[in-house]
N, CA, C and O atoms as CSV, one atom per row, in Angstrom:
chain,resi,resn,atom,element,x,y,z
A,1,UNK,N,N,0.819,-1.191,0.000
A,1,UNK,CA,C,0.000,0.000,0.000
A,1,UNK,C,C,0.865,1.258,0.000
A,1,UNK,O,O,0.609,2.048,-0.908
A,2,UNK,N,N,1.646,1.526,0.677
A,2,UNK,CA,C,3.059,2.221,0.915
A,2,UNK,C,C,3.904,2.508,-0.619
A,2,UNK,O,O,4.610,3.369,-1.143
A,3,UNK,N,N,3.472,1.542,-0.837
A,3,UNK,CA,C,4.546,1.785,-2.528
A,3,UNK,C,C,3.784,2.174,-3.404
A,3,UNK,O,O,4.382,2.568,-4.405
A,4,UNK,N,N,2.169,2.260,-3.475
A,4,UNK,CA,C,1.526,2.317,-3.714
A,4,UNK,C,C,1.636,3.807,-4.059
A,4,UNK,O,O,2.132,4.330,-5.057
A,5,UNK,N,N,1.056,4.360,-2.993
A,5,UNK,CA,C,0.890,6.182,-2.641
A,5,UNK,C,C,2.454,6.997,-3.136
A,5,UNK,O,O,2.598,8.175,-3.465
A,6,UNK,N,N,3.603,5.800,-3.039
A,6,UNK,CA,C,4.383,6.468,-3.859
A,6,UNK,C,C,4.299,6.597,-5.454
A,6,UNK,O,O,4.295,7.796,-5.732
A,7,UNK,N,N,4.248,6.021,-6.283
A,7,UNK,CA,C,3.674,5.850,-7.404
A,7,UNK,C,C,3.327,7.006,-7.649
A,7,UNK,O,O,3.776,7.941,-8.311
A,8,UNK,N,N,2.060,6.729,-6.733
A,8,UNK,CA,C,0.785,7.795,-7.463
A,8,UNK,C,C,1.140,9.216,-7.255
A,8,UNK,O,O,0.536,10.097,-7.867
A,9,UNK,N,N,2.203,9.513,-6.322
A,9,UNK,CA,C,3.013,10.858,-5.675
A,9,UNK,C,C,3.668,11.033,-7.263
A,9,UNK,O,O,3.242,11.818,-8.110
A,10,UNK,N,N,4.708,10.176,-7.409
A,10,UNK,CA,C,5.280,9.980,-8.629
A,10,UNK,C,C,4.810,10.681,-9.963
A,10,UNK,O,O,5.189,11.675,-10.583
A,11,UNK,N,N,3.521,9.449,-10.191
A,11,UNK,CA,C,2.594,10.097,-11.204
A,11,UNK,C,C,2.346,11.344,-11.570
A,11,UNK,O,O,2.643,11.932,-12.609
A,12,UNK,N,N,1.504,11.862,-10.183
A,12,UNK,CA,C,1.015,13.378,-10.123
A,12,UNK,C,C,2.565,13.945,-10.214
A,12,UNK,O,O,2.915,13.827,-11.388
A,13,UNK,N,N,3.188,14.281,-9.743
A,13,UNK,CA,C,4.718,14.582,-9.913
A,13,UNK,C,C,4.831,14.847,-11.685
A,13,UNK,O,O,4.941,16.034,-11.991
A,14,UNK,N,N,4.819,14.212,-12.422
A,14,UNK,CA,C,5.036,13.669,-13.736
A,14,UNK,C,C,3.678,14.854,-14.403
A,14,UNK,O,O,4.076,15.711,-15.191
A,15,UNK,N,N,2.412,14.840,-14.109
A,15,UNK,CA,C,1.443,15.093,-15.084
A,15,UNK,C,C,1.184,16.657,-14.136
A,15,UNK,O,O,0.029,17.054,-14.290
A,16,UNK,N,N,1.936,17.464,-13.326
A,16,UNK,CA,C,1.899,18.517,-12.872
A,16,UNK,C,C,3.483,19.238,-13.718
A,16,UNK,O,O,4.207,19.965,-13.038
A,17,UNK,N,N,3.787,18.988,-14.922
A,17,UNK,CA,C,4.452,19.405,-15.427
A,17,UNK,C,C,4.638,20.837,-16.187
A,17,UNK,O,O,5.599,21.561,-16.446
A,18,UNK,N,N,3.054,20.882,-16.439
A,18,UNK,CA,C,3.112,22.483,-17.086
A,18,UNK,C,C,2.660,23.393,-16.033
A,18,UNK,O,O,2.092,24.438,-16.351
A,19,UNK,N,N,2.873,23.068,-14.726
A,19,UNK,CA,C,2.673,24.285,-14.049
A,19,UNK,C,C,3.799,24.764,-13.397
A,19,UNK,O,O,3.970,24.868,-12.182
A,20,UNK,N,N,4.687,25.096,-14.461
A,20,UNK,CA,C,6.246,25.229,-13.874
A,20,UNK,C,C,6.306,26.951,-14.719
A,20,UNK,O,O,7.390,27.526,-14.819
A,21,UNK,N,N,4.961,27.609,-15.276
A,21,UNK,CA,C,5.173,28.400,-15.513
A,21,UNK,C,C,4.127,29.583,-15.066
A,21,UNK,O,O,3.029,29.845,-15.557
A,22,UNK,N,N,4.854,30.251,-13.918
A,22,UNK,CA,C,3.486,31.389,-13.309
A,22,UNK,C,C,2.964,32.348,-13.973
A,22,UNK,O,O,3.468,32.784,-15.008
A,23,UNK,N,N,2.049,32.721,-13.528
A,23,UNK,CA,C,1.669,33.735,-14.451
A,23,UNK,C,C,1.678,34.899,-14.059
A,23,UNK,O,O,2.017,35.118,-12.896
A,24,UNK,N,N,1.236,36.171,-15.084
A,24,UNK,CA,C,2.198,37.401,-14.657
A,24,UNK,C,C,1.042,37.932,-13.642
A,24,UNK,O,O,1.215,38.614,-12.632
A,25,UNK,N,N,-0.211,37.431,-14.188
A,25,UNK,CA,C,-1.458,38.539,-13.342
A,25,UNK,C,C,-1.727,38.075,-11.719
A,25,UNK,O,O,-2.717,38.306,-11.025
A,26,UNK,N,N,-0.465,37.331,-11.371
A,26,UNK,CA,C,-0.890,36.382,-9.714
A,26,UNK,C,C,-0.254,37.568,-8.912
A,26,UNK,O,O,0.717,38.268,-9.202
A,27,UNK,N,N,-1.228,37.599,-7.621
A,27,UNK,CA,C,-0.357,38.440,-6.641
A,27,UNK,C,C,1.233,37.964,-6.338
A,27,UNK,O,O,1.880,37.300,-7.148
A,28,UNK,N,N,1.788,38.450,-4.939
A,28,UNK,CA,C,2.772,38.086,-4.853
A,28,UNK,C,C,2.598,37.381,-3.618
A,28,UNK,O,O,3.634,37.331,-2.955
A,29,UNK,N,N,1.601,36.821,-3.111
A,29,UNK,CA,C,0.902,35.716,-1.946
A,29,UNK,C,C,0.807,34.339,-2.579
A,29,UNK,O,O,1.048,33.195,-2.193
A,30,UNK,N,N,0.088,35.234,-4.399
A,30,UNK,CA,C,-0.601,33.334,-4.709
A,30,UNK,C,C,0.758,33.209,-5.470
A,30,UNK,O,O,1.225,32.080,-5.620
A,31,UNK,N,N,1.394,34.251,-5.939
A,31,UNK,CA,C,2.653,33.689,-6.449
A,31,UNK,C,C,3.463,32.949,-6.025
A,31,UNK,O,O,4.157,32.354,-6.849
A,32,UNK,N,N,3.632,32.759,-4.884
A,32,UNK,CA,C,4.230,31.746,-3.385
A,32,UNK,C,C,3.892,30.753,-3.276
A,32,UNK,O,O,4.646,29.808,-3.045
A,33,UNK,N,N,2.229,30.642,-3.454
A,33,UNK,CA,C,1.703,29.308,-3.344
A,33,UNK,C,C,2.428,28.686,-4.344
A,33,UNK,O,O,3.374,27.899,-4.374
A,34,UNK,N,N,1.363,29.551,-5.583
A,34,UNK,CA,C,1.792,28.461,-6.955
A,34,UNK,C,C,3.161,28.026,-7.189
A,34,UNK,O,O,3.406,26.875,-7.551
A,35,UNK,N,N,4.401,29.230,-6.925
A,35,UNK,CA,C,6.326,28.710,-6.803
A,35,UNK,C,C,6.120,27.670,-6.043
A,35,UNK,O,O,6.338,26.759,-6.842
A,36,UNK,N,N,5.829,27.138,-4.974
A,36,UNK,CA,C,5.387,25.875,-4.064
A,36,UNK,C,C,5.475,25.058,-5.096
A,36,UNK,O,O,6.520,24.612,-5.569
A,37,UNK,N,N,4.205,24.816,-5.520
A,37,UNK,CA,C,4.164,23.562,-5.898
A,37,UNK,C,C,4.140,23.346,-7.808
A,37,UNK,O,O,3.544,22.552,-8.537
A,38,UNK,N,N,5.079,24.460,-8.070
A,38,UNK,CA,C,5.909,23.695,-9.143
A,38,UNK,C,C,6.346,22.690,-9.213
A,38,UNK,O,O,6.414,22.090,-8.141
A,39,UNK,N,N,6.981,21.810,-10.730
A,39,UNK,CA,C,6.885,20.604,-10.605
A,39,UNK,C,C,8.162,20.403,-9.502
A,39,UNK,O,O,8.392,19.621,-8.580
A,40,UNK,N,N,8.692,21.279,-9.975
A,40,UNK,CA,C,10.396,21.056,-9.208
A,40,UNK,C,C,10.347,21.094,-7.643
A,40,UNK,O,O,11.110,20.431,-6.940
A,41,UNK,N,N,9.427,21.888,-7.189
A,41,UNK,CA,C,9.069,21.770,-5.538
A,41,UNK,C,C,8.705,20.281,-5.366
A,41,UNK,O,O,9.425,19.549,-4.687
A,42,UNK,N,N,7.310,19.712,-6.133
A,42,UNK,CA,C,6.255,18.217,-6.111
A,42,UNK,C,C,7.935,17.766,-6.160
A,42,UNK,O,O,8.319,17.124,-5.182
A,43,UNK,N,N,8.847,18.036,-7.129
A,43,UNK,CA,C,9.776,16.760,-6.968
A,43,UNK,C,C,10.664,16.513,-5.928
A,43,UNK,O,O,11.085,15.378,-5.704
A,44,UNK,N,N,11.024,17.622,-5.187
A,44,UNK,CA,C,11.792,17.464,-3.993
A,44,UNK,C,C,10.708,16.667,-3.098
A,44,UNK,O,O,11.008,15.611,-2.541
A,45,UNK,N,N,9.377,17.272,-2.997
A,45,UNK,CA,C,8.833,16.541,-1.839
A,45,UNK,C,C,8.435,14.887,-2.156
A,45,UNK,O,O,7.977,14.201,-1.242
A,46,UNK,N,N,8.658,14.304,-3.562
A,46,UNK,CA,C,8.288,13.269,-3.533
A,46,UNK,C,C,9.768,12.317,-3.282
A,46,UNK,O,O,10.006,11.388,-2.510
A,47,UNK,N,N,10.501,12.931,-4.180
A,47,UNK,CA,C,11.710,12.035,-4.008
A,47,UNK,C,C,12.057,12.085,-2.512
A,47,UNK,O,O,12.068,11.005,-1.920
A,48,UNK,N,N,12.311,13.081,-1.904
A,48,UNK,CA,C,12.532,13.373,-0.056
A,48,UNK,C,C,11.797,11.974,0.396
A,48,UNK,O,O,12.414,11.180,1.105
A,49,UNK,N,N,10.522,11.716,-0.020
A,49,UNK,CA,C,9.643,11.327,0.641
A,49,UNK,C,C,9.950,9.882,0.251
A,49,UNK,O,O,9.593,9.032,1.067
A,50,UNK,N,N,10.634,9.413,-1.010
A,50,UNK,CA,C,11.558,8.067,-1.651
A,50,UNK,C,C,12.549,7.952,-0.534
A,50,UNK,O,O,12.600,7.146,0.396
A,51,UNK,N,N,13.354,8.999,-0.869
A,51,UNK,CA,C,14.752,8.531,0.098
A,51,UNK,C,C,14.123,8.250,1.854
A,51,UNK,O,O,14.683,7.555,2.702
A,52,UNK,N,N,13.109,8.857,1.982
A,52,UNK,CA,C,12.964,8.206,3.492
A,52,UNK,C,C,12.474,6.878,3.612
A,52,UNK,O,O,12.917,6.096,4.453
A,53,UNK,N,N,11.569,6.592,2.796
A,53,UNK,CA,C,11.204,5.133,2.503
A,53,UNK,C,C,11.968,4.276,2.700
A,53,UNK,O,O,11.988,3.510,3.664
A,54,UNK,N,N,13.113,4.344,1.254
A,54,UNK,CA,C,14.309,3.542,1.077
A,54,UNK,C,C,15.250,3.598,2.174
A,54,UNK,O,O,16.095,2.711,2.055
A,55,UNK,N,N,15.424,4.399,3.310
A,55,UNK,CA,C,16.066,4.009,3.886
A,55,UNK,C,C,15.495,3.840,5.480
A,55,UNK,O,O,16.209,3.680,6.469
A,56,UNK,N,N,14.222,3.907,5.459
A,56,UNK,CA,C,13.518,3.395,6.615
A,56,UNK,C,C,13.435,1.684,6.909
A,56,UNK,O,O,13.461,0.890,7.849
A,57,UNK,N,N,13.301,1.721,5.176
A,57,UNK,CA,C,13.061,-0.247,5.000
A,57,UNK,C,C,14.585,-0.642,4.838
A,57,UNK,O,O,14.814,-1.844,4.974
A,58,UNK,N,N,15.472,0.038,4.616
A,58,UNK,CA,C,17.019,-0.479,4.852
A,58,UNK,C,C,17.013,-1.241,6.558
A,58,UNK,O,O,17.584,-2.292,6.848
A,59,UNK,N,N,16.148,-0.306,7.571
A,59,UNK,CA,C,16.490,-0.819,8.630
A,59,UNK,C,C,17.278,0.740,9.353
A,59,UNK,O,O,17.939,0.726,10.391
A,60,UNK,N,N,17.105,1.514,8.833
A,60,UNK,CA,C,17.766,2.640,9.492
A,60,UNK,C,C,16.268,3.133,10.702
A,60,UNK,O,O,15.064,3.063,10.456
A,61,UNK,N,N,16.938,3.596,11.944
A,61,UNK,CA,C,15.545,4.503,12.803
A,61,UNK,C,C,15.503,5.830,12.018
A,61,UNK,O,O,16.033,6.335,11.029
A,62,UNK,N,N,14.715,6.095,12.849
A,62,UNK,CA,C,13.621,7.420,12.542
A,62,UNK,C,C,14.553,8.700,12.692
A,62,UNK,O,O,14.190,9.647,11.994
A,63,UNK,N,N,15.725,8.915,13.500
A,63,UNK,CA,C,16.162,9.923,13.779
A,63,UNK,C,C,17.115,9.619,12.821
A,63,UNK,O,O,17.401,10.812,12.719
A,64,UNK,N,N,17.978,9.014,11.904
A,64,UNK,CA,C,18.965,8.679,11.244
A,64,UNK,C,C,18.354,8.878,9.543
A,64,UNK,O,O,18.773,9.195,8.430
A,65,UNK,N,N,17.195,8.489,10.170
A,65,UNK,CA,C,16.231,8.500,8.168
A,65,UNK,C,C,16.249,10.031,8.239
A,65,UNK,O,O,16.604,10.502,7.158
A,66,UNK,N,N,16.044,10.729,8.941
A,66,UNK,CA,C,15.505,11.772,8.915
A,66,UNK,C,C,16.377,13.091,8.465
A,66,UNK,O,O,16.233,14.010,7.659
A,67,UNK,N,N,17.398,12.665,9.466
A,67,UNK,CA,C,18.814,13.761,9.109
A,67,UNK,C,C,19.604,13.013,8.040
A,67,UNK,O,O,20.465,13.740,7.544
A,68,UNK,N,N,19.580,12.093,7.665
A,68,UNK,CA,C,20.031,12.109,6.085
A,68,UNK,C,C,19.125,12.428,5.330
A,68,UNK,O,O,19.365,13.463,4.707
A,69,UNK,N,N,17.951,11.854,5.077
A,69,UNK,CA,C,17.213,12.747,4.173
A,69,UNK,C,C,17.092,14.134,3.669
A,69,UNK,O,O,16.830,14.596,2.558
A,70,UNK,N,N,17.457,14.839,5.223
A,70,UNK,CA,C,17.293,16.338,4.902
A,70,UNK,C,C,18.998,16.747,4.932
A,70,UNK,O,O,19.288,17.939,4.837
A,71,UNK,N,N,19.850,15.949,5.036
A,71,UNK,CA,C,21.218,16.458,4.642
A,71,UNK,C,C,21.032,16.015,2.985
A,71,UNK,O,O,21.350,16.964,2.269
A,72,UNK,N,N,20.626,14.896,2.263
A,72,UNK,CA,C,20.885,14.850,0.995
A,72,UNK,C,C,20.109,16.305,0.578
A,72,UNK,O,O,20.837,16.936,-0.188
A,73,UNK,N,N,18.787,17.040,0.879
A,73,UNK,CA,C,18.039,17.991,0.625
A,73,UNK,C,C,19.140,19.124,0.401
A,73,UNK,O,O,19.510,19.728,-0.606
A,74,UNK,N,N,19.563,19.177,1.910
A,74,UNK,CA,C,20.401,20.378,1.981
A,74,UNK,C,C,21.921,20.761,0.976
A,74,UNK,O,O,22.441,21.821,0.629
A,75,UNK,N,N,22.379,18.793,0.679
A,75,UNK,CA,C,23.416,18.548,0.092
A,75,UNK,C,C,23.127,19.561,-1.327
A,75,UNK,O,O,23.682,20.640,-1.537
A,76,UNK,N,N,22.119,18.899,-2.199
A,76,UNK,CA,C,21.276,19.117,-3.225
A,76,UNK,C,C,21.203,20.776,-3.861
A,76,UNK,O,O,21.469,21.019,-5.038
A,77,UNK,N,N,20.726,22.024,-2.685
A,77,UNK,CA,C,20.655,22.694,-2.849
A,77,UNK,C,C,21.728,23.598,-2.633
A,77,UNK,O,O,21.616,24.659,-3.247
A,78,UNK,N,N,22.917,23.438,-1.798
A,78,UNK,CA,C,24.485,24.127,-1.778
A,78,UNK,C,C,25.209,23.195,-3.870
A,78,UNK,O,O,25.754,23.978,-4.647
A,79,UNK,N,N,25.084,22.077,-4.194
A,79,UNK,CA,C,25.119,22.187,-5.532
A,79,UNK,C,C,24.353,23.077,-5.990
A,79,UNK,O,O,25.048,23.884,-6.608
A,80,UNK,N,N,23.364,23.337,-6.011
A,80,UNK,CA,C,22.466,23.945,-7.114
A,80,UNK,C,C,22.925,25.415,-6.973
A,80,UNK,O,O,22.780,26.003,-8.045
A,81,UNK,N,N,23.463,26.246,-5.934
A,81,UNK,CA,C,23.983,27.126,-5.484
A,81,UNK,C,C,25.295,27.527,-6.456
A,81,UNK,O,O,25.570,28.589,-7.014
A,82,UNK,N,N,26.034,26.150,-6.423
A,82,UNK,CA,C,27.382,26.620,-7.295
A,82,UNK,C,C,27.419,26.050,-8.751
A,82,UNK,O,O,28.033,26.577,-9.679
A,83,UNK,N,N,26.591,24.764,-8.836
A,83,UNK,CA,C,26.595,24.365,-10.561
A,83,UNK,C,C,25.332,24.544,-11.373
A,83,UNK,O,O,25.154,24.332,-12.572
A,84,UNK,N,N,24.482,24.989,-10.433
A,84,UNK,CA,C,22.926,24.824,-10.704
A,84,UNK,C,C,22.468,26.437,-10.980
A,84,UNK,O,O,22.981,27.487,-11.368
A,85,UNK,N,N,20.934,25.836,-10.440
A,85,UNK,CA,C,19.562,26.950,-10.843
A,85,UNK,C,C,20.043,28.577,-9.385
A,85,UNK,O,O,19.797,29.769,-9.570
A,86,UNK,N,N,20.498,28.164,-8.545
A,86,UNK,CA,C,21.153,28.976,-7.353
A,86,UNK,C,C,20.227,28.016,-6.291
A,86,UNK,O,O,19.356,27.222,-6.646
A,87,UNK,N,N,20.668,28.315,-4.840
A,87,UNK,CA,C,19.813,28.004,-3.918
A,87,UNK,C,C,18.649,28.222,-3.942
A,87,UNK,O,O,18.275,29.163,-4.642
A,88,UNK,N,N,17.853,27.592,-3.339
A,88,UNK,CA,C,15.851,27.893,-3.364
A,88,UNK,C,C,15.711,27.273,-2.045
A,88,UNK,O,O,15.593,26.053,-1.934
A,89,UNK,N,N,15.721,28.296,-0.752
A,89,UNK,CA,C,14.906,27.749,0.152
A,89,UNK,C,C,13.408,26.951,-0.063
A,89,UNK,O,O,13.308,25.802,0.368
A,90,UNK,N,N,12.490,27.464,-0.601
A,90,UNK,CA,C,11.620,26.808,-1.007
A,90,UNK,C,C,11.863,25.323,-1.476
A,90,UNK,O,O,10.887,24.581,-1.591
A,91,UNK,N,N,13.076,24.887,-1.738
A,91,UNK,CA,C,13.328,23.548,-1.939
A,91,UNK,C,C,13.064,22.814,-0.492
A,91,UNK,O,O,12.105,22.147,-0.103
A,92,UNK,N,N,14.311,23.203,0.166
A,92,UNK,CA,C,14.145,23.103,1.287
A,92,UNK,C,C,12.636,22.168,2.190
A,92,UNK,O,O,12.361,21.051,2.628
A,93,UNK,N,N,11.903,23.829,2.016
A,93,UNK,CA,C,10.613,23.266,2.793
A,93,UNK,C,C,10.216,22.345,1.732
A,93,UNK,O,O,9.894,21.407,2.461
A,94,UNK,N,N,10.029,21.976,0.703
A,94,UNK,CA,C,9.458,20.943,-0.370
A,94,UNK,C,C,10.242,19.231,-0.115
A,94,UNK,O,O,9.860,18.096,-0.401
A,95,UNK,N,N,11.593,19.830,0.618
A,95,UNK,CA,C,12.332,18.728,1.251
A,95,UNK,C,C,11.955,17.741,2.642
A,95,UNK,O,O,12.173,16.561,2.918
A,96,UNK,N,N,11.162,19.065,3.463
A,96,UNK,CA,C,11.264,18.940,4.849
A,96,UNK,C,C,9.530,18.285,4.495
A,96,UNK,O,O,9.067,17.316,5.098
A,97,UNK,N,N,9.094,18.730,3.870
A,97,UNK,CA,C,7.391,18.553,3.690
A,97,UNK,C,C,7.668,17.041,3.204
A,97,UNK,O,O,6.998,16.308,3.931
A,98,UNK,N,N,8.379,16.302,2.274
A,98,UNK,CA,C,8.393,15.136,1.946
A,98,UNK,C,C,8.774,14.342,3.102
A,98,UNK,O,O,8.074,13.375,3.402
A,99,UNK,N,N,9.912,14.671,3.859
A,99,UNK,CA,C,10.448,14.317,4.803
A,99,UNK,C,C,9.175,13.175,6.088
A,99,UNK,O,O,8.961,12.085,6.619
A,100,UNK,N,N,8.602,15.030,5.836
A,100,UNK,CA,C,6.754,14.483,7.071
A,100,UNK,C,C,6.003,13.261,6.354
A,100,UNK,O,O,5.493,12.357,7.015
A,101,UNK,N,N,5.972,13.298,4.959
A,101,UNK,CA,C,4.801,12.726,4.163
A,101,UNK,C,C,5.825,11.189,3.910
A,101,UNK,O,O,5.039,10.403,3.381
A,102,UNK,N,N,6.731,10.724,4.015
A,102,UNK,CA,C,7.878,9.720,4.002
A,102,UNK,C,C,7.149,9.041,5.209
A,102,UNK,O,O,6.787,7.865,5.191
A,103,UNK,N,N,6.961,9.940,6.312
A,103,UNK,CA,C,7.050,9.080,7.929
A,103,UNK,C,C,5.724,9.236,7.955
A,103,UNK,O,O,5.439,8.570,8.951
A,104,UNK,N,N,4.659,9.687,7.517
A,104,UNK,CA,C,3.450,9.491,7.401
A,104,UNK,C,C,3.314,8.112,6.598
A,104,UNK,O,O,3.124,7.181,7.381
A,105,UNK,N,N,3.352,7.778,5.454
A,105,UNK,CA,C,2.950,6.989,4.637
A,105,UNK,C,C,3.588,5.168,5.370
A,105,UNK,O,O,3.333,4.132,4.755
């Protein structure tokens, strides 16, 4: 069931693809929302929400899944800083939000 809800995270992940472009007439409130959950946000929080899986069922505890997960997050975005798009806190929370939805599922 568990692998399940990932999938379908996956999926939606995949078919939320054209909303990676905002539009000009949004405030600068819903503009926040909608930067949220671009695809690239959905993908931090789903993959976050992979790597906790995968290494919950490795046999790792809860406090060990957790701070690696959000060190690969953090790893992720100091690259993106120097070879990448630049840092995006907003990754971050899209990291930390998968993180919850990992130990939920």
């Amino acid at each position: 069931m568990k692998k399940f809800f990932l999938i379908l995270l996956l999926i939606i992940s995949c078919a939320t693809a054209s909303t990676d472009k905002p539009s000009a007439n949004i405030g600068a409130e819903d503009n926040l929302v909608q930067k949220m959950w671009q695809k690239d946000k959905l993908d931090h929080m789903v993959y976050s929400a992979y790597i906790y899986k995968v290494l919950q069922d490795q046999g790792m505890q809860r406090e060990g899944v957790v701070i690696s997960t959000a060190t690969i997050g953090l790893l992720k975005e100091v690259y993106d800083q120097y070879y990448g798009t630049g840092f995006d806190p907003l990754d971050l929370i899209a990291d930390f939000a998968g993180i919850y939805l990992g130990g939920a599922l």
